[in-house]
C-alpha positions in Angstrom: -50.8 -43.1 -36.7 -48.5 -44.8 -34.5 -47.0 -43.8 -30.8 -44.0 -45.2 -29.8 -43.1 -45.0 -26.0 -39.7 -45.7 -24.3 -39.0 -45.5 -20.6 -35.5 -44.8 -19.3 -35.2 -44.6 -15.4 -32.9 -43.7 -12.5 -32.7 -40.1 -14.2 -30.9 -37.0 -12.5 -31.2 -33.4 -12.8 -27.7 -33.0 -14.7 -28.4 -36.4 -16.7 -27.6 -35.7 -21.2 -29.3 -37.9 -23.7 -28.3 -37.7 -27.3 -30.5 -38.6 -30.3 -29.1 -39.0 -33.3 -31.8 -39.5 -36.5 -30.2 -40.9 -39.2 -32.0 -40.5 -42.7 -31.7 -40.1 -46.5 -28.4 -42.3 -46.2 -29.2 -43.7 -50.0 -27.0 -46.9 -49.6 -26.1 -48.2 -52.9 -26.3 -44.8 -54.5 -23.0 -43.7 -55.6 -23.1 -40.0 -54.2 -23.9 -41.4 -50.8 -20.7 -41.0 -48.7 -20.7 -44.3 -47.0 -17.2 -43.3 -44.9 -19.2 -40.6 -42.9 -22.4 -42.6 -42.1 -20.6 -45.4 -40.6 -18.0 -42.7 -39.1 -21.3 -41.8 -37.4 -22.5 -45.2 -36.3 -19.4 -45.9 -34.6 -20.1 -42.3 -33.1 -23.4 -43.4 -30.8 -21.8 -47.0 -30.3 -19.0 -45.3 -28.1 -21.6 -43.3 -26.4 -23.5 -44.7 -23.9 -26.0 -42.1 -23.1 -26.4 -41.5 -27.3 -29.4 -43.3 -29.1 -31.0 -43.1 -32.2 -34.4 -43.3 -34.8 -34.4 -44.4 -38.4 -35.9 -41.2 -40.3 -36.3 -43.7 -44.0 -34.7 -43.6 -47.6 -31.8 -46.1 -45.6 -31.1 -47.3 -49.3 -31.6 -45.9 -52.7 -33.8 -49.2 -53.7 -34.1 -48.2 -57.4 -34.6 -51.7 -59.3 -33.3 -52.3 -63.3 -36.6 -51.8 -64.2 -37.8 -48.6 -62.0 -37.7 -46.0 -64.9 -35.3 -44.2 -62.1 -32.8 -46.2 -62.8 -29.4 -44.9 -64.0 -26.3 -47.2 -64.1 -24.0 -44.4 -63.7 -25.5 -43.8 -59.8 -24.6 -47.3 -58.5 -22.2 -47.6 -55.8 -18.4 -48.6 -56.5 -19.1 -52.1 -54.2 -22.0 -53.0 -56.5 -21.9 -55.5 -58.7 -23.5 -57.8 -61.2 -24.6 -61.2 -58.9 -26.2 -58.0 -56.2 -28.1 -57.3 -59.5 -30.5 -60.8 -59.5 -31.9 -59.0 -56.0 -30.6 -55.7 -55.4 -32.6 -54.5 -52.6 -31.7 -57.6 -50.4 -28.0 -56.5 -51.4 -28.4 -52.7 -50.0 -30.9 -54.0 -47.4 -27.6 -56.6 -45.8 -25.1 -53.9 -46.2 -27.6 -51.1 -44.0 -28.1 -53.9 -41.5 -24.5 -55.0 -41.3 -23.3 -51.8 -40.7 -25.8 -50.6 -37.9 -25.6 -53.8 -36.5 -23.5 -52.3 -33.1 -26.1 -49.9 -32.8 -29.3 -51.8 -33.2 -29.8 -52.0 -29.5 -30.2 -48.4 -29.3 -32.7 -48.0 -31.7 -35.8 -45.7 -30.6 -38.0 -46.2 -33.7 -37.8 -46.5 -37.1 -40.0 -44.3 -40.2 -40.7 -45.6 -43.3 -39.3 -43.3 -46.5 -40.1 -42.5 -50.1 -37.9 -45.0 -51.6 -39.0 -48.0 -49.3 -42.7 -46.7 -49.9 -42.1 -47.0 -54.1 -40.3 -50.2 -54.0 -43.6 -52.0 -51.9 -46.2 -50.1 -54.2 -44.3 -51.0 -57.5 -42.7 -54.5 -56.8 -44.6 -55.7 -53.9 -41.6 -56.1 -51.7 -42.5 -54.8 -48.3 -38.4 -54.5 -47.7 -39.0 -51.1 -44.8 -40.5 -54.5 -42.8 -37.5 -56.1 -43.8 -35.3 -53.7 -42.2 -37.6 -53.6 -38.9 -37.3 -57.0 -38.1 -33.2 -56.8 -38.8 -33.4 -54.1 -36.5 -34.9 -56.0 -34.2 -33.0 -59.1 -34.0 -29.7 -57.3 -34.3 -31.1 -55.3 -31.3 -32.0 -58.3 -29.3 -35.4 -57.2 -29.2 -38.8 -59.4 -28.7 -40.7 -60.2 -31.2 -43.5 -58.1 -30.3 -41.2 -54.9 -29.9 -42.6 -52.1 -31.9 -40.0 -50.1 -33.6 -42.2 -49.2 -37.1 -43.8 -45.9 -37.4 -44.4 -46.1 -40.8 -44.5 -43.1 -42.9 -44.6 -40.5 -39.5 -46.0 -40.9 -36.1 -44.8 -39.7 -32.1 -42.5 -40.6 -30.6 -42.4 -39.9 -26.4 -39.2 -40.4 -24.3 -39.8 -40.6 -20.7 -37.8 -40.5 -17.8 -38.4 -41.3 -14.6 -36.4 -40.2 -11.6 -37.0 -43.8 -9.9 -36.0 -47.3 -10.4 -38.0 -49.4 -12.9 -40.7 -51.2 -10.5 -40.9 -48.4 -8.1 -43.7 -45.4 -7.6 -42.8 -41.6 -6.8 -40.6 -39.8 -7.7 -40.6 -37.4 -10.5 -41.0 -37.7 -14.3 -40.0 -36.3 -17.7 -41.8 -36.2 -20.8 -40.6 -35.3 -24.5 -42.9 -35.3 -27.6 -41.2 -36.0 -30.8 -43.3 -35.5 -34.0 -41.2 -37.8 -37.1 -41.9 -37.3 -40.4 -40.2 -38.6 -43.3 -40.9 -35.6 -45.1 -43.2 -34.2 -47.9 -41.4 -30.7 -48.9 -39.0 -30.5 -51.9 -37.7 -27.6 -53.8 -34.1 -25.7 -53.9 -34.5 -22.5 -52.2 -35.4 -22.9 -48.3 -38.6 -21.2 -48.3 -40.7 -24.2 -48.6 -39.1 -25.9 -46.4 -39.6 -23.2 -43.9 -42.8 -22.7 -43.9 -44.1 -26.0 -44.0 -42.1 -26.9 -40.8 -43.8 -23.7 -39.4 -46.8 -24.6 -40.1 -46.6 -28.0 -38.8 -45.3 -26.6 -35.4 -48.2 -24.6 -35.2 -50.9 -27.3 -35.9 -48.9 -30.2 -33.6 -48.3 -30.1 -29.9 -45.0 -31.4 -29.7 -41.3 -29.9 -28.1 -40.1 -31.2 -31.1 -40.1 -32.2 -35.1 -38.2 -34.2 -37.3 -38.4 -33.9 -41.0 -36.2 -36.0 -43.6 -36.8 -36.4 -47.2 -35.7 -32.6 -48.4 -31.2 -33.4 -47.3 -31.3 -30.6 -45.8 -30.2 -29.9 -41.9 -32.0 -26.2 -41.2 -33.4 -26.0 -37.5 -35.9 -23.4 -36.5 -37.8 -22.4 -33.2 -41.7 -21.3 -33.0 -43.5 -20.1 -30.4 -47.6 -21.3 -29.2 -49.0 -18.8 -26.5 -51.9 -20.4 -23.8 -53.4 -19.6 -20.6 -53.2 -21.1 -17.4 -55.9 -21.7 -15.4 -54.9 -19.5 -13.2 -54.9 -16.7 -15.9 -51.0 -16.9 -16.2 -50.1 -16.2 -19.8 -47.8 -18.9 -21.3 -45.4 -19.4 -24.0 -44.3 -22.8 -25.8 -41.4 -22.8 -27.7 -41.1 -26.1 -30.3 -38.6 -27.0 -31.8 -38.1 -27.9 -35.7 -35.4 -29.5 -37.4 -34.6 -31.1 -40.9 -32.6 -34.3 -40.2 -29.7 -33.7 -43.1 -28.3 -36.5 -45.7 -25.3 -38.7 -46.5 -25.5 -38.0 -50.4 -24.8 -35.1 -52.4 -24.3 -34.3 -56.0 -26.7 -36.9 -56.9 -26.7 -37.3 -60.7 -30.4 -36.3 -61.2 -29.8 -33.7 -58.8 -27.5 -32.2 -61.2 -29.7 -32.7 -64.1 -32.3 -31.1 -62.4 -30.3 -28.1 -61.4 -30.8 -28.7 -57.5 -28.3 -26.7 -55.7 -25.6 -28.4 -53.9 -26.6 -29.6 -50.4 -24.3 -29.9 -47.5 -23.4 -33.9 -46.5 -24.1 -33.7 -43.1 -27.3 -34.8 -40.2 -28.2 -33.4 -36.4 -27.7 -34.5 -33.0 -30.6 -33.9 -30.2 -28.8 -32.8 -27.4 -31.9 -33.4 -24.3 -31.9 -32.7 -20.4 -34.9 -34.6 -19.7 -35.1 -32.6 -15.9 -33.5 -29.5 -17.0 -35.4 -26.9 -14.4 -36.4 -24.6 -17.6 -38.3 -26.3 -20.6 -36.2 -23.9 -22.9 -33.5 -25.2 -21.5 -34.0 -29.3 -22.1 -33.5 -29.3 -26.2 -30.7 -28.4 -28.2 -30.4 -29.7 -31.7 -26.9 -28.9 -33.4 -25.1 -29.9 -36.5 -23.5 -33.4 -36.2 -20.1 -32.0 -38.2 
């Protein structure tokens, strides 16, 4: 499992940070609303202090021959020369979009449809995406944005200057999963994030995969050497989707699914912990 690590410095006590994960977008499907997810893009580009992570599923990367494929859930802007390679065609699109925002890319997490598309048709196109990412983003070569299918990701801030010592410092565990849970009622969902809050040490978890945007909060008790009693709150959050009314969603009888995703409101050197993470609905 992966750790990704990024440094910011010259932090304050009243300094914001906004994460945005985006996830589930399904370019090229015809139920992904492609208006909002670059109405969002544009969103951290005009915010300096906003960043984001790639949560997977960017594109719906269903080939001819996948026995997934339906003609009738292609995208209007489709057409038949982006059918000779249609993965490259969704792939271009993603990149061109979040091209303004590439610098500000924390990570990036491998989904479902990427996964199926390398194990099927040997076309590794989630490492097609990373190193698009990365030289949109002007980053080096050896810059690790993959996490693969989930991993950490750790944010600190440092009240000093890059190069200098002292000072104080922030830390903030985030725990990315693409997902595993499905179903229609939110039960499942619920519980597994629960669960997973309760096994993993981290202030906060990311889930994609399921659309949906639910946020909960658990608790883990421990002791202090001292004997203090103490309570951790974590936070756990599905990241949402740009899609909805998917034709095989219908066919399945899936109930309809807000298009929406989540914004990670953080005060790295908030003076209570409770007090560093929000996470609220991005509409």
């Amino acid at each position: 499992m992966k750790v990704l690590i990024r440094n910011f410095y010259n932090t304050s006590r009243g300094d914001r940070m906004t994460i945005v994960p985006l996830g589930d977008v399904h370019l090229g499907n015809a139920a992904c609303d492609e208006k909002l997810f670059r109405s969002v893009v544009k969103r951290i580009e005009d915010d300096p202090d906003c960043y984001w992570f790639g949560m997977g599923d960017m594109c719906e990367f269903i080939n001819p021959s996948d026995p997934r494929w339906d003609v009738a859930s292609l995208a209007s802007w489709i057409k038949m020369v982006h059918l000779g390679d249609l993965a490259k065609a969704q792939k271009d699109r993603f990149l061109e979009i979040v091209e303004p925002i590439a610098p500000k890319c924390l990570g990036l997490i491998e989904g479902n449809h990427e996964g199926t598309i390398k194990k099927y048709y040997e076309r590794d196109i989630y490492s097609d995406i990373v190193t698009g990412i990365k030289e949109a983003g002007g980053f080096d070569a050896d810059h690790q944005l993959a996490l693969d299918y989930c991993g950490w990701l750790i944010l600190r801030h440092y009240q000093r200057a890059e190069g200098e010592r002292g000072g104080a410092a922030w830390s903030t565990r985030i725990s990315l999963h693409h997902g595993f849970v499905g179903g229609k009622l939110a039960g499942a969902k619920a519980l597994n994030m629960q669960r997973w809050l309760w096994t993993h040490d981290c202030d906060l978890a990311v889930f994609g995969h399921s659309h949906n945007a639910s946020t909960q909060v658990e608790a883990v008790e421990s002791i202090a050497t001292s004997g203090r009693v103490m309570h951790q709150h974590r936070i756990g959050c599905y990241g949402g989707s740009f899609m909805n009314g998917a034709e095989y969603a219908v066919r399945k009888g899936y109930f309809p699914i807000p298009k929406t995703h989540i914004e990670i409101h953080l005060r790295p050197a908030a003076h209570q912990p409770r007090d560093r993470l929000r996470v609220v609905s991005g509409l």
